[in-house]
C-alpha positions in Angstrom: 88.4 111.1 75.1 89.5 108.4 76.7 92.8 105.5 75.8 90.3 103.2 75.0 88.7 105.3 72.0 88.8 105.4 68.6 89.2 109.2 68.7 92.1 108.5 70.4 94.0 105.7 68.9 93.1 107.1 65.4 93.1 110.6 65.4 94.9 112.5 68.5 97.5 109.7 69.1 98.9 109.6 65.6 99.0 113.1 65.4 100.5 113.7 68.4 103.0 111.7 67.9 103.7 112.6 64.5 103.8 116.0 65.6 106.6 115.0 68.4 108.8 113.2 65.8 109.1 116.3 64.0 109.9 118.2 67.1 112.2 116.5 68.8 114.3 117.0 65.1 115.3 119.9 66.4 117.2 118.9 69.5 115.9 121.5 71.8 113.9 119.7 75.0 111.8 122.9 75.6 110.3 123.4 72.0 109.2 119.5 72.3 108.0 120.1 75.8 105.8 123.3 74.4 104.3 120.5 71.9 103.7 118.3 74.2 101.9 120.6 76.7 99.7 121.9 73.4 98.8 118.2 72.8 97.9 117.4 76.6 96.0 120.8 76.7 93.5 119.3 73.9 93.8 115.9 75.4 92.0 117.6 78.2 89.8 120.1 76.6 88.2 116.9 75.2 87.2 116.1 78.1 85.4 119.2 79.4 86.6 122.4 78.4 85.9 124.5 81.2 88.4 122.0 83.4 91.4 123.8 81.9 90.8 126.8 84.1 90.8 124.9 87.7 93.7 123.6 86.3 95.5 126.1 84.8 95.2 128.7 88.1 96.5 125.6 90.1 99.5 125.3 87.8 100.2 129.3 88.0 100.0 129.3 91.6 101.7 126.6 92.8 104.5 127.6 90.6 104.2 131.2 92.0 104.9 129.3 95.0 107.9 127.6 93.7 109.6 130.8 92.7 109.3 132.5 96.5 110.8 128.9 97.7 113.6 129.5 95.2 114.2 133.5 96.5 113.1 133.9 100.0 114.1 132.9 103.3 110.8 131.8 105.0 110.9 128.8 102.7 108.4 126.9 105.2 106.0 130.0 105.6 105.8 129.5 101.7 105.6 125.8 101.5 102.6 125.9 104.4 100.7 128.5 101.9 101.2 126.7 98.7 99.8 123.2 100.6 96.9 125.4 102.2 96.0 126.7 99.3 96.0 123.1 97.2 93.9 121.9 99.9 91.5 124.2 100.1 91.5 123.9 96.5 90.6 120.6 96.4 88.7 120.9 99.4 86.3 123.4 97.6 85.6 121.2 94.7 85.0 117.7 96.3 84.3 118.2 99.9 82.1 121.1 101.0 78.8 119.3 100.0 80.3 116.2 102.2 78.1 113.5 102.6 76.1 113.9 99.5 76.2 112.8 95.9 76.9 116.5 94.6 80.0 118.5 95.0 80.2 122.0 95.6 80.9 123.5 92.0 83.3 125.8 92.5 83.9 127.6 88.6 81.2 128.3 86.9 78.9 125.6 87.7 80.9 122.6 86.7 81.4 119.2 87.8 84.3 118.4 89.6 87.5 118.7 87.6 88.9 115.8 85.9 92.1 114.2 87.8 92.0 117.3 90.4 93.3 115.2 93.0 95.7 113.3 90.7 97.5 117.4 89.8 96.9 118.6 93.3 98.7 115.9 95.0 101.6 116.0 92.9 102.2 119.6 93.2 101.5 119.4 97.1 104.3 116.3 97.1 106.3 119.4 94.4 106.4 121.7 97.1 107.4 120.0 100.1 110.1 118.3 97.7 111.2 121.6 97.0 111.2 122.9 100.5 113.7 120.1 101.4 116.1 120.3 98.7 117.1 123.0 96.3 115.6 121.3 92.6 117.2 123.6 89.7 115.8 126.5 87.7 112.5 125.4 85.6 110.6 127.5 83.2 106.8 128.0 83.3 106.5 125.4 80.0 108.4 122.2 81.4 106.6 122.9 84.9 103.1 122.9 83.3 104.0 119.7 80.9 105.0 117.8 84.4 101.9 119.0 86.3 99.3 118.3 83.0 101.4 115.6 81.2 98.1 113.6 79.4 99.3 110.0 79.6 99.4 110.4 83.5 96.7 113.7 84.1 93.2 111.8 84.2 94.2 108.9 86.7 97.9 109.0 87.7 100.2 108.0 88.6 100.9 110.7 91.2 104.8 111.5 90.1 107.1 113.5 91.8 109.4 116.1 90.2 112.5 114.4 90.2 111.2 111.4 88.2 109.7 113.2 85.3 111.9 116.9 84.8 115.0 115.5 84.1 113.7 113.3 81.2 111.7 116.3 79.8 115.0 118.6 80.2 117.3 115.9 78.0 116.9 115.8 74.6 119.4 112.5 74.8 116.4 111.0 76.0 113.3 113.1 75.6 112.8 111.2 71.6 111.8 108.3 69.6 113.2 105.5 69.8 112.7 101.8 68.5 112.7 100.1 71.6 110.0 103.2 73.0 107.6 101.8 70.1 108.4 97.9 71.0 107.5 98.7 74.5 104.7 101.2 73.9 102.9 98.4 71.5 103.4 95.6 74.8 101.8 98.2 77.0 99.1 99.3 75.4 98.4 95.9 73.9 97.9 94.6 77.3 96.4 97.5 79.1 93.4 97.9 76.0 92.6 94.2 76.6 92.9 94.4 80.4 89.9 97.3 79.7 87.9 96.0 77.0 87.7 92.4 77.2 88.0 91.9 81.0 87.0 95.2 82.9 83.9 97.1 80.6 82.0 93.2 80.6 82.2 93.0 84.6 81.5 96.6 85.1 77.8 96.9 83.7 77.1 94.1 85.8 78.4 94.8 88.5 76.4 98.6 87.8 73.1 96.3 87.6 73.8 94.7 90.9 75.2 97.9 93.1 73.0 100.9 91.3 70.0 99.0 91.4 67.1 99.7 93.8 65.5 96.7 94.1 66.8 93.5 96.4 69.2 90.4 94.8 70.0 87.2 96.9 73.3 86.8 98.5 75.2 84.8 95.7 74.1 87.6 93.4 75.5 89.9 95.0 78.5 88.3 96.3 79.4 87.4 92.2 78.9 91.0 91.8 81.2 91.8 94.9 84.2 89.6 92.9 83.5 91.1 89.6 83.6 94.4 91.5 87.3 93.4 92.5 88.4 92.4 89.1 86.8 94.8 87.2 88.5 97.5 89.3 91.7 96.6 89.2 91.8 95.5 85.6 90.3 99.0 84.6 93.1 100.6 87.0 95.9 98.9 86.1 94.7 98.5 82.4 94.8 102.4 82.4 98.2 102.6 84.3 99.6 100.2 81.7 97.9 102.0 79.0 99.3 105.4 80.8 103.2 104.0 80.8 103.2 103.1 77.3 101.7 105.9 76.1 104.4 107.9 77.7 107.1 105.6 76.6 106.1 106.7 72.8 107.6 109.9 73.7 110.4 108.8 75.2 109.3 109.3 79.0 109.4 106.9 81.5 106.7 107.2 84.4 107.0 104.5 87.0 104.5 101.4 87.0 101.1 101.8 89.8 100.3 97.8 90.4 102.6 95.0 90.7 100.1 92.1 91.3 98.7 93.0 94.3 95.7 90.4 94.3 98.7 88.0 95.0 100.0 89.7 97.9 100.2 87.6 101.4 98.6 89.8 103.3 97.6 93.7 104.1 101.0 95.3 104.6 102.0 93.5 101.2 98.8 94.6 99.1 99.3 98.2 100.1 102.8 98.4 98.6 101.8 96.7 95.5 98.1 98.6 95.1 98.1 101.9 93.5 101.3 102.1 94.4 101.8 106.1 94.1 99.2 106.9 96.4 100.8 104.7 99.0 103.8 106.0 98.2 102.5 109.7 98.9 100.6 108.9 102.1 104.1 107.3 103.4 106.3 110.4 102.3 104.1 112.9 102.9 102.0 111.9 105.4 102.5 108.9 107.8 106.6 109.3 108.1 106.0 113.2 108.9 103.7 112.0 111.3 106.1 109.8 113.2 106.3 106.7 111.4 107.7 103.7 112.7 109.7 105.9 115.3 106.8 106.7 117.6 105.3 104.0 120.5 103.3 101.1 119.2 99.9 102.7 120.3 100.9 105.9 118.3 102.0 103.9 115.2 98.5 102.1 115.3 96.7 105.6 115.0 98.9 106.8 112.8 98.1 104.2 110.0 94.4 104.3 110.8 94.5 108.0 110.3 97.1 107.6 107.0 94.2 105.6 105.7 91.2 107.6 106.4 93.3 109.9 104.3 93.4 108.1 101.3 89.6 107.0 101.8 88.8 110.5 102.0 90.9 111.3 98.7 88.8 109.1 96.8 85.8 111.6 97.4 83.9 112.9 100.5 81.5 110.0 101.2 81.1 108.3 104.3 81.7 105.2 102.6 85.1 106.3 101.7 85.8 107.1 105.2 85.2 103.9 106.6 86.5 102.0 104.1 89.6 103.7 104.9 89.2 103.0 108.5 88.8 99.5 107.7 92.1 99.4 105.8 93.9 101.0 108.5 92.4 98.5 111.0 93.4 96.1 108.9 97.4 97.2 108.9 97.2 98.0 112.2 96.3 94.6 113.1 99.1 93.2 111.0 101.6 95.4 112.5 100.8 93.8 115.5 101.0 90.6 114.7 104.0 90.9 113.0 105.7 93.0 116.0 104.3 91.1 119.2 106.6 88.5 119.9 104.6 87.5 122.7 101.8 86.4 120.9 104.3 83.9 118.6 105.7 82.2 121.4 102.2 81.3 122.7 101.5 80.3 119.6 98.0 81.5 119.3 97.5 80.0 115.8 99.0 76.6 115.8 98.4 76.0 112.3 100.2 78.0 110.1 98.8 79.7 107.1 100.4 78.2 103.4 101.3 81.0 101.0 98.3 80.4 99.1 96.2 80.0 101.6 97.1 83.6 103.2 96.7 85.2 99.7 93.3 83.4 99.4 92.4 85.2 102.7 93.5 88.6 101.5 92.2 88.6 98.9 89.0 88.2 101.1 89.6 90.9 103.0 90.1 93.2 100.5 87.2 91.9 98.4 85.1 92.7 102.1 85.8 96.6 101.4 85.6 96.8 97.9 81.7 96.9 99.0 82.5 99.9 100.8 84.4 101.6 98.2 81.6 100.4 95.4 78.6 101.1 97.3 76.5 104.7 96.9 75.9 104.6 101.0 76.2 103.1 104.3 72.8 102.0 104.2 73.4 99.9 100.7 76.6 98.7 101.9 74.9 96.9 105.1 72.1 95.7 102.6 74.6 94.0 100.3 77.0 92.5 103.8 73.5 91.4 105.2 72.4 89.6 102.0 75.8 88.0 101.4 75.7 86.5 105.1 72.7 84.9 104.6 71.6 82.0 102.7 69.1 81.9 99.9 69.0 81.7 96.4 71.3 83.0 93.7 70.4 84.6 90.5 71.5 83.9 87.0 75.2 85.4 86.3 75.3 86.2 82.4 77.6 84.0 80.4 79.8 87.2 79.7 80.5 87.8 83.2 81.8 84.4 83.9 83.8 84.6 80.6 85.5 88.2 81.5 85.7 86.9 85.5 87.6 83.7 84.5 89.6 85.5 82.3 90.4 88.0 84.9 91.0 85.5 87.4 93.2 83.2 85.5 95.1 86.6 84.1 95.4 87.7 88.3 96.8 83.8 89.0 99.5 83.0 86.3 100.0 86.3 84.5 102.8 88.6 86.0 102.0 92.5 86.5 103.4 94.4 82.5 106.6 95.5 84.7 107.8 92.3 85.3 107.3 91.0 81.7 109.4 94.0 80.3 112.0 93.0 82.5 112.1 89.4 81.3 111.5 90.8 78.1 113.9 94.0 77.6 116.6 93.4 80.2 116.3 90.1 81.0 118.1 87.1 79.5 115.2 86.4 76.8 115.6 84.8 73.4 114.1 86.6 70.1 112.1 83.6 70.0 110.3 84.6 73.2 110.6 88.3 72.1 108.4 87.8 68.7 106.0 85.1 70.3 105.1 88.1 73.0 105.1 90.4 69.8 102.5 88.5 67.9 100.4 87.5 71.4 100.1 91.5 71.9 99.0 91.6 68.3 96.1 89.3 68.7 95.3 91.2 72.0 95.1 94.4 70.4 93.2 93.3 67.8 90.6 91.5 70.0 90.2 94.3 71.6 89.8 96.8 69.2 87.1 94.3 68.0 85.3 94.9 70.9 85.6 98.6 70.9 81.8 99.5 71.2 80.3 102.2 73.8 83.0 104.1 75.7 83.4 103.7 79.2 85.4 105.9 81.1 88.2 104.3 84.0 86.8 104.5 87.0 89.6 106.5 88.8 88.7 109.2 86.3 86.0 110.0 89.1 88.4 110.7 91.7 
């Protein structure tokens, strides 16, 4: 069951809800919270039943874990085993068949769990929060709701503790409001259009293209590399929009994962405005405890390169992923040193400098460049696709759909502000009502278009991961 379903929107979203406003009645945050973790409980047994048990001895331990943190001294003997254990966790599910199309199946012969390493790196980032401060007392049902919460389970955002336990231990604001609905409506207007009418068109042809065995010319499969780029970040960031409202419904505010990062000027930009909760958790977690900035330039360098392999290797254990992520972390090295080296600026080895759109043009490039990492099923495939692109020939027909949901896409990416910056203008901004109903009635006919074109499900792409 995914956001973009009629079993959801009709049936398990209405009742849900329904079932929350009679709830929260009662003023008491943990009897909501017990609802809540009932609903995400079926939200995921939807999905695959047999996931709930994965996840359920993941929530148990890791809160075993928090209890020793809370009584004993050894605090960071305890915080070392709880972060062994969730890697080796994950480790067993996604990584000890590495190289090949199928994981190790851990539990009873399943697939990997859904959003495993969405759950396992929040309660990883749990624990080491813990460790470093003392968070206050929280029972086994509020815990489970923050590790499990539906609207963020199957594809993040990765939240820490502190931004989601004290709205689920406040009835003040754990409850329905009118502005909640106003806002949940924008969000999932705009998040069910970004999916449907942009994202699902581009993605079976871009499946075409990359699954296929057969050969394309380059411009074939350089479309496909673009729609690849704008089909995954409208599916992403249709999801995380979808994700916040949803959550907003009950009152909960999880923070945004994309603020336009296809506009970005260059690599070190892109990365704080791309998924922006994994970033966030390689910085925390991994490159500042590493050194950070602190460390020589040399060190610094390795440091991102190996940040970045990181998250390449937390998308799945393909070589693909790895280099990809080596490419990134090339890539910010680089611009580190550009930016830091003064000695290069004063020998001015570019005389021309780059215009603001002409350095977002060329990120875009780059990025675009490892999306056919990321996409591709091999290393083989990926150097078939670079080597067709770089040389010339003759391009296939694109279908009419594709250049309808890739102009859409494109003109959405160019003049359309990321949903966070429109609630601002809208909710806390100096907006008129004028401005306020004309947004109203433009989400309407976007939900409607898109329920319209509610055919075959297709799941988000980072559901995989």
């Amino acid at each position: 069951m995914v956001f973009s379903s009629y079993q959801f929107l009709l049936i398990f979203l209405p009742i849900t809800f329904f079932a929350f406003f009679i709830l929260q009645k009662f003023k008491n945050a943990q009897i909501t919270s017990l609802g809540l973790l009932i609903a995400s409980i079926v939200f995921y047994v939807f999905w695959n039943p047999w996931d709930v048990l994965p996840l359920s001895v993941s929530i148990l331990v890791n809160y075993g874990v928090y209890q020793y943190l809370r009584r004993f001294s050894r605090r960071l003997l305890f915080m070392w085993l709880g972060i062994m254990f969730n890697l080796i966790f994950l480790i067993s599910y996604k990584y000890l068949n590495f190289g090949s199309w199928q994981s190790f199946n851990f539990f009873l012969n399943t697939s990997i769990p859904l959003g495993i390493s969405f759950y396992t790196f929040t309660q990883i980032a749990f624990l080491v929060d813990c460790y470093k401060e003392d968070f206050p007392k929280n029972d086994i049902i509020r815990y489970s709701l923050f590790v499990s919460y539906f609207p963020h389970l199957v594809c993040g955002p990765i939240l820490s503790f502190k931004q989601l336990y004290p709205q689920l231990s406040s009835p003040d604001k754990f409850k329905v409001s009118q502005e909640n609905i106003a806002i949940f409506f924008l969000y999932f207007s705009i998040g069910i259009f970004k999916k449907i009418l942009i994202a699902d068109p581009l993605g079976n042809y871009v499946a075409r293209v990359f699954d296929a065995h057969s050969a394309f010319h380059y411009k074939t499969r350089l479309w496909a590399t673009l729609s690849y780029a704008v089909q995954l970040y409208f599916d992403f960031s249709g999801y995380s929009d979808m994700a916040v409202g949803t959550s907003r419904l009950f009152g909960v505010i999880i923070p945004f994962n994309f603020d336009s990062p296809y506009k970005s000027k260059s690599i070190i930009e892109f990365w704080r405005r791309w998924h922006i909760s994994l970033s966030n958790f390689l910085k925390n977690y991994v490159y500042i405890p590493l050194g950070g900035n602190r460390v020589l330039p040399s060190r610094m360098y390795l440091n991102l390169v190996t940040v970045m392999i990181l998250g390449g290797v937390w998308h799945g254990g393909y070589w693909t992923f790895v280099v990809w992520g080596a490419y990134h972390g090339l890539l910010l090295a680089i611009n580190h040193f550009w930016r830091r080296n003064k000695v290069l600026k004063r020998l001015n080895v570019i005389p021309v400098r780059l215009s603001n759109p002409l350095k977002t043009i060329f990120t875009f490039a780059l990025v675009c460049w490892g999306w056919v990492l990321f996409r591709s099923k091999s290393l083989d495939f990926a150097g078939d696709i670079y080597k067709s692109i770089l040389c010339l020939g003759t391009g296939n027909i694109v279908p009419f759909n594709v250049y309808y949901s890739l102009v859409i896409g494109i003109l959405y990416i160019v003049f359309v502000p990321d949903t966070n910056r429109i609630q601002e203008k809208l909710f806390y901004g100096n907006c008129k009502n004028g401005h306020i109903v004309a947004t109203a009635a433009i989400c309407g006919v976007m939900m409607c278009v898109a329920l319209l074109g509610l055919g075959r499900v297709q799941h988000f792409i980072y559901s995989g991961f």
